[in-house]
C-alpha positions as CSV (number, residue, x, y, z in Angstrom):
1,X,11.1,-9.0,-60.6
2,X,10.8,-5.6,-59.0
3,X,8.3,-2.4,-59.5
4,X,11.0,-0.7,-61.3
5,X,11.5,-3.8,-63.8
6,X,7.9,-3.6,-65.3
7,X,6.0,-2.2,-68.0
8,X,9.0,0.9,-69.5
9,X,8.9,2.9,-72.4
10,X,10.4,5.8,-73.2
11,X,8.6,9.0,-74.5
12,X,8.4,12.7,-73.7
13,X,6.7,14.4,-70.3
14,X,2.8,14.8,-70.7
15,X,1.6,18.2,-70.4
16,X,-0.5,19.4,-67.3
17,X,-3.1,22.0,-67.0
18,X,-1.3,23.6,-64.2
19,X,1.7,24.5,-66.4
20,X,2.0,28.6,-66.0
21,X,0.5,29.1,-63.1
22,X,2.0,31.8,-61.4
23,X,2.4,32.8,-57.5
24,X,1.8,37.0,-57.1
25,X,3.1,37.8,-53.7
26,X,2.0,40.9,-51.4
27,X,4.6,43.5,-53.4
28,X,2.6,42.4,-56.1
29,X,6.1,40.3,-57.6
30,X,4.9,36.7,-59.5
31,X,6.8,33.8,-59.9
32,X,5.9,30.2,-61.3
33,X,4.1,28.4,-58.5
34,X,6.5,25.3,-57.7
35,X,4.0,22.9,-56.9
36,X,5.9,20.4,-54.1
37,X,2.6,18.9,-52.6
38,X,2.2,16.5,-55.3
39,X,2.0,13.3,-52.8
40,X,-1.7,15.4,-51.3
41,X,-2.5,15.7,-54.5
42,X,-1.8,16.2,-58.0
43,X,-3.2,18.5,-61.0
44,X,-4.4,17.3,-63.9
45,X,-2.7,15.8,-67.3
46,X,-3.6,18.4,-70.4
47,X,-5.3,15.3,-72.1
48,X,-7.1,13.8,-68.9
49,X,-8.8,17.4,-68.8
50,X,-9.9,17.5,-72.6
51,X,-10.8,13.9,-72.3
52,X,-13.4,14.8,-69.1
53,X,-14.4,17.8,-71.5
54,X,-15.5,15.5,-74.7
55,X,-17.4,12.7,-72.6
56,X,-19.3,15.8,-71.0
57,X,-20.8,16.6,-74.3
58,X,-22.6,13.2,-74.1
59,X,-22.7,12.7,-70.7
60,X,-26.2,10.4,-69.7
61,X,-27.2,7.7,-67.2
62,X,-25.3,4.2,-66.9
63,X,-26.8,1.0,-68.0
64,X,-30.2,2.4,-67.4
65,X,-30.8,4.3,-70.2
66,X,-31.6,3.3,-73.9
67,X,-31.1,6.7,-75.9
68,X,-27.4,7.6,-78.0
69,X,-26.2,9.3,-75.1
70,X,-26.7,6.6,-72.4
71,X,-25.3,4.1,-74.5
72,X,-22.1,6.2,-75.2
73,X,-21.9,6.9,-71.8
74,X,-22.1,3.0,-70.5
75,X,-19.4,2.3,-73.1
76,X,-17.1,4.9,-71.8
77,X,-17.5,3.5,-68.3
78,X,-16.8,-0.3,-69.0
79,X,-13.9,0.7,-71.0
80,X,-12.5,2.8,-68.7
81,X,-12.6,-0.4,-66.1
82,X,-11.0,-2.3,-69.1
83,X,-8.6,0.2,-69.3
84,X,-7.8,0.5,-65.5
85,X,-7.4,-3.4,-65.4
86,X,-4.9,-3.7,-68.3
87,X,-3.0,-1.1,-66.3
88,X,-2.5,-2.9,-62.7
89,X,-2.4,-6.3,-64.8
90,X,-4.9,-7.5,-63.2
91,X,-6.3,-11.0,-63.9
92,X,-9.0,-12.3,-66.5
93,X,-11.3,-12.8,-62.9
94,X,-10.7,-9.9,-61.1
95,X,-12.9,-6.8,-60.7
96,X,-12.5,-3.6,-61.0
97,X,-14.8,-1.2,-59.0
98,X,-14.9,2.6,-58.6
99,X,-14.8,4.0,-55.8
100,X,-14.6,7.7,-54.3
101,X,-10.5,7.3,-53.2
102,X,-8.4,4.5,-51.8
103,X,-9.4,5.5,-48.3
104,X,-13.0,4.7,-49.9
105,X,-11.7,1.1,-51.7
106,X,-10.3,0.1,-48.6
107,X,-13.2,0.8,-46.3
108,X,-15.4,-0.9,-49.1
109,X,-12.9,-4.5,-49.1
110,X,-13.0,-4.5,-45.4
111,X,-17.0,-4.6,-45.7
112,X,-16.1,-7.4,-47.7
113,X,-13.7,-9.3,-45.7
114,X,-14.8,-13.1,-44.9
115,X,-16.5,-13.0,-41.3
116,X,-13.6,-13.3,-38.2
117,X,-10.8,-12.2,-41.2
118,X,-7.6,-11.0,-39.2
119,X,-5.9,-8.5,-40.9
120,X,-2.4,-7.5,-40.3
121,X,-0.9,-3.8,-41.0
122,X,1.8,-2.2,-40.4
123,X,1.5,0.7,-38.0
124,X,3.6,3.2,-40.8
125,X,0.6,3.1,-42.6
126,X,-1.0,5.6,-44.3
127,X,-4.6,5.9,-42.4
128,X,-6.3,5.4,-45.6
129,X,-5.1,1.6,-45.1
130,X,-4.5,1.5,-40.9
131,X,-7.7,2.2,-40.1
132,X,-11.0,0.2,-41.7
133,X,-10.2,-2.8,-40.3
134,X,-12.3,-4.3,-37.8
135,X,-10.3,-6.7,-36.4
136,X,-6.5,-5.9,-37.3
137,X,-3.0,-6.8,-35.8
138,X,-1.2,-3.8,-35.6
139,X,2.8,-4.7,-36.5
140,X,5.7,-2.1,-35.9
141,X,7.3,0.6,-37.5
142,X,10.0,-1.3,-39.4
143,X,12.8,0.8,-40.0
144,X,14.7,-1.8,-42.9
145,X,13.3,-4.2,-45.3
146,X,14.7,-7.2,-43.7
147,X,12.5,-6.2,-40.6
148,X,9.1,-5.9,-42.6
149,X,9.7,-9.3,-43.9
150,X,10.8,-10.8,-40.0
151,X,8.1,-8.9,-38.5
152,X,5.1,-10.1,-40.7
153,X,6.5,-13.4,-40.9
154,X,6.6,-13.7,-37.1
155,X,2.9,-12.3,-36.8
156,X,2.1,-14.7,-39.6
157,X,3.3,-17.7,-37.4
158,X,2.2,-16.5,-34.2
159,X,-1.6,-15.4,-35.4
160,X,-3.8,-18.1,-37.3
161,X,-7.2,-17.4,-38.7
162,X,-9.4,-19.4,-41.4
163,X,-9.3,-16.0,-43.1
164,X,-5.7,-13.5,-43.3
165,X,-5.2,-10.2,-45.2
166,X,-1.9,-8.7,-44.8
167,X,-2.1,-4.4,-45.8
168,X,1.0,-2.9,-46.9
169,X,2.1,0.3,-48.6
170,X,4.1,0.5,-52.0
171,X,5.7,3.7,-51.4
172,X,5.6,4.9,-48.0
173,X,3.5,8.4,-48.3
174,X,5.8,10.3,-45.5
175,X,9.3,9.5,-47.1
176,X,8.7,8.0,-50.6
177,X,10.6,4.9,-49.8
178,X,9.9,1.9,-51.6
179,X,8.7,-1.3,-49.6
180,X,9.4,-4.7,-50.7
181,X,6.3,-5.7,-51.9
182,X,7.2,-8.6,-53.9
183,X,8.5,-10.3,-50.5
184,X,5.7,-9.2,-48.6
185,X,3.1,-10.5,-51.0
186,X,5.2,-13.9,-51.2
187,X,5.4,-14.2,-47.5
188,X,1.6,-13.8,-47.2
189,X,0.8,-16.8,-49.8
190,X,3.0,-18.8,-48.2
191,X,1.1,-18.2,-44.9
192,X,-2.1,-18.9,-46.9
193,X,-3.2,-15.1,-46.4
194,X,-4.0,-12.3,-48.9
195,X,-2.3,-9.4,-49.7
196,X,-3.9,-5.9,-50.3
197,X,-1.8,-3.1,-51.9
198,X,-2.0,0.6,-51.1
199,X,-0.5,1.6,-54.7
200,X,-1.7,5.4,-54.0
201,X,1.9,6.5,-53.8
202,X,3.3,4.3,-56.4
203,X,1.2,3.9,-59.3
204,X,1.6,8.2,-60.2
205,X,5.8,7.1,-60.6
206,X,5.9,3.5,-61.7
207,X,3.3,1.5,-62.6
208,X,2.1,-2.2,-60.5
209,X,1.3,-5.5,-62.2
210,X,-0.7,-7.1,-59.4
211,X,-0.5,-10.5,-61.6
212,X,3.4,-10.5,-61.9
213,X,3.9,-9.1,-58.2
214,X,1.7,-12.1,-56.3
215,X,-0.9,-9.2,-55.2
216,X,-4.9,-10.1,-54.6
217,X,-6.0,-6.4,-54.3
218,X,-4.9,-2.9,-54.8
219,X,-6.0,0.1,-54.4
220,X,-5.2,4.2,-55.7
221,X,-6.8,7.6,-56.9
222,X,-7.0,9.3,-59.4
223,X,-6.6,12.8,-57.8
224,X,-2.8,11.1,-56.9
225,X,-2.0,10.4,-60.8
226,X,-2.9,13.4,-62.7
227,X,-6.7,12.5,-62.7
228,X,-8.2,14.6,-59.9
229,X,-11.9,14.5,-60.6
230,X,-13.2,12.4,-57.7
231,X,-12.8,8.6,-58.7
232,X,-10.4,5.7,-57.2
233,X,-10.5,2.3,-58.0
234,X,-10.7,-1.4,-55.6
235,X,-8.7,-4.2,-58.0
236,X,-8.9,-7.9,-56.9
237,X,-9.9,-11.1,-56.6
238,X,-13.8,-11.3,-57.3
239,X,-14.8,-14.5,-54.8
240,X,-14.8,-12.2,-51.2
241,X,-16.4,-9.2,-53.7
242,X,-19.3,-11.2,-55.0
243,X,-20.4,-13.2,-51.0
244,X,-20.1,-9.7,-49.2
245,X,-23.3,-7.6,-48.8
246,X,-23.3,-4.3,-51.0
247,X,-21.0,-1.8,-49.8
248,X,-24.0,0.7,-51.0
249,X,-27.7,-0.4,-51.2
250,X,-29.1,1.3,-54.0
251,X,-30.2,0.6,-57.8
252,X,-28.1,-0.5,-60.0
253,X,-26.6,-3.3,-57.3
254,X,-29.9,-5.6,-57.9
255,X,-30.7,-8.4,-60.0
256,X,-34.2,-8.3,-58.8
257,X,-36.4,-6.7,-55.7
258,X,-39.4,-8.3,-54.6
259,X,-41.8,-7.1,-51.1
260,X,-40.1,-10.4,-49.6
261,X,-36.4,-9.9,-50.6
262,X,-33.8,-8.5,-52.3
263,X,-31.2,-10.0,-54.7
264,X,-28.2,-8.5,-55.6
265,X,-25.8,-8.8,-58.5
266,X,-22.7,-10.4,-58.8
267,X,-19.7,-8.4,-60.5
268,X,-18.1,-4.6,-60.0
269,X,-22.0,-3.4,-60.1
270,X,-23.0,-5.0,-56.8
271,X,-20.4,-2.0,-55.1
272,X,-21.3,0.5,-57.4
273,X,-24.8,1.5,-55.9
274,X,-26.5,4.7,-57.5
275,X,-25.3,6.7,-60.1
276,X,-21.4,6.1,-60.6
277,X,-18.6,9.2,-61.3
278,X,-18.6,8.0,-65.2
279,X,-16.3,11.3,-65.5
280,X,-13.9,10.7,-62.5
281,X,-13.9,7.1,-64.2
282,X,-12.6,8.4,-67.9
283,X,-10.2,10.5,-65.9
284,X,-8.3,7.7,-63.9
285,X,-8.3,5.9,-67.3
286,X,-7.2,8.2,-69.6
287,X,-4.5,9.4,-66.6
288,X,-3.6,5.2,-66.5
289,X,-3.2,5.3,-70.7
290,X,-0.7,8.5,-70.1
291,X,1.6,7.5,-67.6
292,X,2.0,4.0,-69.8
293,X,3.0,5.8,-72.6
294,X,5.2,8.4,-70.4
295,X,6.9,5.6,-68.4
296,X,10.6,5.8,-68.9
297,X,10.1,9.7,-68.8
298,X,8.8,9.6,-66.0
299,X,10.9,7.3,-64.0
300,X,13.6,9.2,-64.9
301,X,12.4,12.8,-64.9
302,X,11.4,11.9,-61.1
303,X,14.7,10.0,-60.0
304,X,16.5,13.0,-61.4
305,X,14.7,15.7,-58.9
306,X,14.8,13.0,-56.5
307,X,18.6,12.6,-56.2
308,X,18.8,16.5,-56.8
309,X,16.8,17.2,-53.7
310,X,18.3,14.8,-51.2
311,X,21.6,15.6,-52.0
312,X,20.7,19.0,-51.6
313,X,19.0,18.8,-48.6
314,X,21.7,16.6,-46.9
315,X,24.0,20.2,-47.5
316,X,21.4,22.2,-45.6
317,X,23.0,23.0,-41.7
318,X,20.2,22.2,-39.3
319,X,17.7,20.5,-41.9
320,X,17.1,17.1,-41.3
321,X,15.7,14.4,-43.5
322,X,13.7,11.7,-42.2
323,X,13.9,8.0,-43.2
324,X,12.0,4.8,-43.1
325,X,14.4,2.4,-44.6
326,X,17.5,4.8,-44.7
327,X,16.7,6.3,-48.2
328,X,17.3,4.1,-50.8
329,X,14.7,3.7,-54.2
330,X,11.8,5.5,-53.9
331,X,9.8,8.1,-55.1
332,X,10.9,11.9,-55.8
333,X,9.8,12.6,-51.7
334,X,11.6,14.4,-48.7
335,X,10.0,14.5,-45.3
336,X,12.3,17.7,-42.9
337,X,12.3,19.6,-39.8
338,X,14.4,22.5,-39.3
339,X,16.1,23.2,-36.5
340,X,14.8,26.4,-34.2
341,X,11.9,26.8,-36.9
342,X,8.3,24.8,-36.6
343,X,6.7,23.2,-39.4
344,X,3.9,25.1,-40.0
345,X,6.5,28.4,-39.9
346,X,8.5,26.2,-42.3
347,X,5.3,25.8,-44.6
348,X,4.2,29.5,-44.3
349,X,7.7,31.1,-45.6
350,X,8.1,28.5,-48.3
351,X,4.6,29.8,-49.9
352,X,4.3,33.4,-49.1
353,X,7.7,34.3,-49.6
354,X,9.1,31.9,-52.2
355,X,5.7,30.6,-54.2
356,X,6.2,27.1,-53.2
357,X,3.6,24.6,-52.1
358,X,4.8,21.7,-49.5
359,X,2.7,20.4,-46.8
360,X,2.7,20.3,-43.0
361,X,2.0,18.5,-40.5
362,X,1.5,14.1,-39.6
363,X,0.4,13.7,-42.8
364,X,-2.4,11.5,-42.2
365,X,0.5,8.9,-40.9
366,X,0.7,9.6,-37.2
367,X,2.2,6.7,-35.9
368,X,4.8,6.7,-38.5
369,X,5.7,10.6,-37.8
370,X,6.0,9.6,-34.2
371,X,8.2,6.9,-34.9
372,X,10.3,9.2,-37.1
373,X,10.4,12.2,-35.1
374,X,11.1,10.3,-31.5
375,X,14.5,11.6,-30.9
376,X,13.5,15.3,-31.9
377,X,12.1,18.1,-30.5
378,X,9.4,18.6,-32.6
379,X,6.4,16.9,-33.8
380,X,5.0,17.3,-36.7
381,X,7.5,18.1,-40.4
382,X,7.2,19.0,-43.6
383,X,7.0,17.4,-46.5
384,X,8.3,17.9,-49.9
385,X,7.0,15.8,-52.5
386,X,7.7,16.8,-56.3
387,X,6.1,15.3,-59.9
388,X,5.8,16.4,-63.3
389,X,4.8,19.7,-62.1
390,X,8.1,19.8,-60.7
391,X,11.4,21.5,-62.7
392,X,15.0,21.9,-61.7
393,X,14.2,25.1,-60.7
394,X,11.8,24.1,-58.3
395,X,13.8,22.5,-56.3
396,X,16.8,24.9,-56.0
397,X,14.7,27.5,-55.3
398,X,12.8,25.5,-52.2
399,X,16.9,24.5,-51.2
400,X,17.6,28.3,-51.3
401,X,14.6,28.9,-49.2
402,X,15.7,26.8,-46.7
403,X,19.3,28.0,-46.8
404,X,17.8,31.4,-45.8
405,X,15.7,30.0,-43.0
């Protein structure tokens, strides 16, 4: 079974606040802001924004209140970690906890890593998921899927440890490739070592059963699915969760404090330290309900402006595309350089001059840019990353841009 396999149905695009927004250049001329930054981050659904607005109204304290208002409010929290599970399929024993972003769930599971756990990541990671770990074997950029396998399987059988976590990406975040995850995971077990997920850049395209794909833990934002009001989310197996120390020592993580000692709780609430985000929360939920409903739509809004910007792209004299994996499935993502022109130029004339967003830069994946970029004269790119903010237009107006250039 692969990502692409699970969990389809087939609806109209959700609406996004962002829908209208216009661009007004120095002439004072407007056009419709194309918004091609959507792997940074993305605006939010319509309904994620009107949901955020209702649970305001009775917005109170969590679990420590008695009153109307702080009993609605600690309903609308536990359902939107019900909610949140159901969508990663996560298992009857698994936890849910909220975090800040995946760079915060991931920093949070390596406080809870197993004393002397050796992790192994690949170094085409995303730093969100390279960098928490104390003690971590850093593996290669692989550049086909074949090679993943080989080079964690090798690093697997070379490295033993009473405790293993193997990190990998489900999309890479610089070209929107697709890893094989199911492989990956499979390899891991067999090497009687866990397997964390980095679902940020999947879970906005295509949803992840962690169940059905052999995965202990993932991790994503909201802010990269529609839901960008300050909440992520740490999914996974509750035995390493419930023997680590608190990631956060505060009330709310206590069963009970005396002048001698202090006992925590077991469950999501012994990471969840102080007041939570109840409405980043209800917006990762209610972004996780939508993009179940929207599924097929989305899968195939994206793959259509995915295969209309590579193959434009690929037309493009002296634009280069970089690949991981030599392109195949992936998200709707494109990472360039242009030849005689610097990124951050490249950047620059795409959003003064044309009202289009894309970013710049390493992309918060430095060793992987490297690797990419080795036999090239420059060193940092740009990337294009498009969504449901994204139209046809869009992108032929970003591939006209660069035909100027």
């Amino acid at each position: 079974m692969t990502i692409s396999d699970l969990h389809r149905t087939t609806t109209a695009l959700p609406q996004l606040v962002s829908e209208g927004l216009s661009y007004r250049d120095e002439d004072g001329s407007s056009v419709e802001y194309a918004h091609l930054d959507h792997g940074a981050t993305t605006p939010a659904f319509r309904a994620v924004a009107d949901e955020v607005a209702a649970a305001a109204v009775t917005y109170s304290s969590v679990h420590r209140g008695a009153g109307f208002a702080s009993r609605v409010t600690s309903s609308r929290y536990e359902a939107a970690r019900e909610t949140v599970a159901a969508f990663v399929g996560a298992r009857t024993d698994d936890h849910v906890v909220f975090t800040r972003n995946t760079t915060d769930s991931f920093n949070l599971l390596a406080r809870a890593l197993p004393e002397d756990t050796l992790v192994f990541v690949f170094a085409s990671e995303h730093h969100a998921a390279l960098l928490p770990w104390g003690d971590a074997l850093r593996l290669p950029v692989p550049h086909s899927h074949d090679e993943a396998v080989a080079l964690l399987e090798q690093a697997l059988r070379n490295h033993p440890a009473e405790h293993r976590l193997v990190v990998a990406t489900g999309a890479s975040n610089v070209t929107g490739e697709h890893w094989p995850i199911e492989r990956l995971a499979a390899l891991a077990h067999e090497h009687d070592a866990r397997f964390a997920l980095d679902a940020a850049q999947v879970v906005p395209h295509r949803r992840v059963d962690i169940d059905a794909l052999g995965i202990d833990y993932v991790a994503f934002s909201g802010h990269k699915i529609y839901a960008p009001f300050g909440a992520g989310v740490l999914v996974g197996r509750s035995d390493w969760l419930d023997a680590a120390t608190p990631y956060l020592a505060g009330g709310g993580a206590t069963a009970r404090v005396s002048l001698d000692e202090t006992e925590w709780t077991c469950g999501p609430a012994r990471h969840e330290a102080g007041s939570p985000n109840v409405l980043g929360a209800v917006a990762l939920a209610t972004a996780c309900e939508i993009i179940t409903e929207h599924e097929q739509a989305i899968v195939d809004h994206e793959q259509a402006l995915r295969i209309r910007l590579l193959a434009g792209l690929q037309q493009i004299p002296g634009v280069h595309v970089h690949s991981l994996f030599g392109g195949g499935d992936g998200a709707p993502v494109a990472t360039i350089t242009v030849d005689g022109h610097d990124s951050s130029e490249v950047a620059r004339v795409l959003g003064d001059d044309h009202g289009i967003g894309v970013r710049d830069g390493k992309f918060c994946a430095h060793l992987l840019v490297d690797d990419l970029l080795s036999e090239h004269e420059q060193d940092t790119a740009v990337r294009i990353s498009a969504g449901l903010g994204t139209t046809t237009e869009h992108i032929d107006r970003l591939l006209g841009a660069l035909r100027a250039l």
